[in-house]
N, C-alpha and C positions, 0 to 999 in steps of 0.2 A: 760292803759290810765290814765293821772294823771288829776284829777279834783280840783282845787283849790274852796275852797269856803272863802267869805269875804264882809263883809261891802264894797261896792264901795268907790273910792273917789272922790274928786270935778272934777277931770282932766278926769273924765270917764263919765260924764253927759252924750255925745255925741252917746256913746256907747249903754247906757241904751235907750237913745231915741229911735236909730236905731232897738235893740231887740223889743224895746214894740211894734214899728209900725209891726214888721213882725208878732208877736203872734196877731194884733188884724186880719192882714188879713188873717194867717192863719186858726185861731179858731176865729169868728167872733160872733158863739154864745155862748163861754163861758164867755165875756168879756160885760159891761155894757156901754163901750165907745166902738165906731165904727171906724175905719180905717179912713172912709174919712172925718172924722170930726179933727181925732188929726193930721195926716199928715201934714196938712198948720196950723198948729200952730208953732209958734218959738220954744216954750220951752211947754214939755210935764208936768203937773202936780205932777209928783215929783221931776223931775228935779232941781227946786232950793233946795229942802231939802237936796239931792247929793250933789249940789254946795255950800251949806253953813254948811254942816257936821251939820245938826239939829241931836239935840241927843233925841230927841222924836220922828223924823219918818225920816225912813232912807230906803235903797234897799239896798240887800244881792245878789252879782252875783255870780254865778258859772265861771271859766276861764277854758280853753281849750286850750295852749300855747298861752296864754295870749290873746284869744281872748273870748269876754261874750258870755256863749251860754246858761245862764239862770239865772230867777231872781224870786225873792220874797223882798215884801216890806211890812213893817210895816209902820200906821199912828198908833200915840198916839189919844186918843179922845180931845179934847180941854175943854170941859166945863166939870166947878170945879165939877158938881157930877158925872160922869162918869169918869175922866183922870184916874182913876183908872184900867182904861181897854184901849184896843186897838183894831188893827185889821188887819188881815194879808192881803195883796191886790195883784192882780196882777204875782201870780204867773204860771211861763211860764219857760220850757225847748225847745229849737231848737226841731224839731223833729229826726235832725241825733243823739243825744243823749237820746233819752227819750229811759225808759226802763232799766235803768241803776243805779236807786234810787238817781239819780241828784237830782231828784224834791224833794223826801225827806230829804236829806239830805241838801237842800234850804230852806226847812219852819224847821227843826230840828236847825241849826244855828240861821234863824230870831226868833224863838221861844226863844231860849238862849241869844242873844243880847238883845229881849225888856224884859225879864224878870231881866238884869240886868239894867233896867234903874227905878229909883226910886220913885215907890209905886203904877209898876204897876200890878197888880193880876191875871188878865186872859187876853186872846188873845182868837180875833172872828177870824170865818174865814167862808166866804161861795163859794158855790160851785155849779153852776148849773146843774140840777138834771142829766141828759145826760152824762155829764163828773167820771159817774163809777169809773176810773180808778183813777182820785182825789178823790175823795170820800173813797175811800177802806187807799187811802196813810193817808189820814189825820184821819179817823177812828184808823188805827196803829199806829201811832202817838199817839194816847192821847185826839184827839178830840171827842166830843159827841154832836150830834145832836140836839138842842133845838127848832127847828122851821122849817116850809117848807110855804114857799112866792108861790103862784101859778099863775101864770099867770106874774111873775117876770120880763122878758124879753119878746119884742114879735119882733120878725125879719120877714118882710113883712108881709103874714098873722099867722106863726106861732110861738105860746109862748112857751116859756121853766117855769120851775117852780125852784126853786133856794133853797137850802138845808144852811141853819144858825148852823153853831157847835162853840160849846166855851170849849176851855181848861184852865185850874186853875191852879196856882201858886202854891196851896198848895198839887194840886194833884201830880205832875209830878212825876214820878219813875223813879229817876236817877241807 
């Protein structure tokens, strides 16, 4: 099976949309926005950045004879003392391909894309604490754990606790 991996372009906006709604109603608690909130929106939150090839925060999909069967997204931070750093979001494989280091090799590209964008240092990324299975990929990757948010999410009566890791620029071993 050939997996293409690549920055989206503007003409795939529609694409990205339809993935993000199915990974929120899939996995409902690993996500900090909810299904039936983004569904009746027009345009999902990254959406324009896809449409307008923003070279500070962009989506990374995976293809599958050319259709998206997964994503990760960087935002740049905006404010002049942090832009220095970013943050990975949103990252989601279909579940007929997970298992298959999709996912890593989804945040492995978007790690190498914003680290070529100019004078940025480190990339956050978090992970609610439940999701083991992100947690272990992004540990192998290069990420380290700096923080644990408890009570982070709460979905009807129960929280989840949310895991913050940051990887550095000057660390990576190529």
């Amino acid at each position: 099976m050939e997996i293409k991996i690549r920055k989206l372009r503007p003409n795939e906006s529609n694409a990205y949309k339809k993935l993000r709604l199915e990974c929120l109603k899939n996995y409902p608690e690993y996500f900090t926005t909810n299904y039936e909130d983004e569904k009746v929106k027009e345009k999902l939150f990254l959406q324009s950045f896809i449409e307008h090839s923003d070279k500070n925060s962009f989506v990374v999909g995976a293809f599958h004879d050319n259709v998206l069967i997964g994503i990760s997204a960087f935002k740049r931070h905006e404010n002049k003392k942090i832009n220095h750093s970013g943050i990975i979001i949103q990252v989601y494989v279909n579940s007929n391909y997970q298992g298959k280091k999709i996912g890593s090799n989804l945040v492995k590209t978007t790690i190498e894309e914003a680290f070529k964008i100019n004078g940025i240092e480190q990339i956050e990324i978090g992970v609610v604490s439940i999701n083991e299975n992100a947690y272990k990929i992004y540990q192998k990757i290069g990420f380290k754990e700096f923080g644990l948010q408890k009570n982070f999410l709460k979905i009807n009566d129960t929280y989840y606790n949310h895991r913050m890791m940051v990887i550095f620029k000057n660390e990576i071993h190529t």
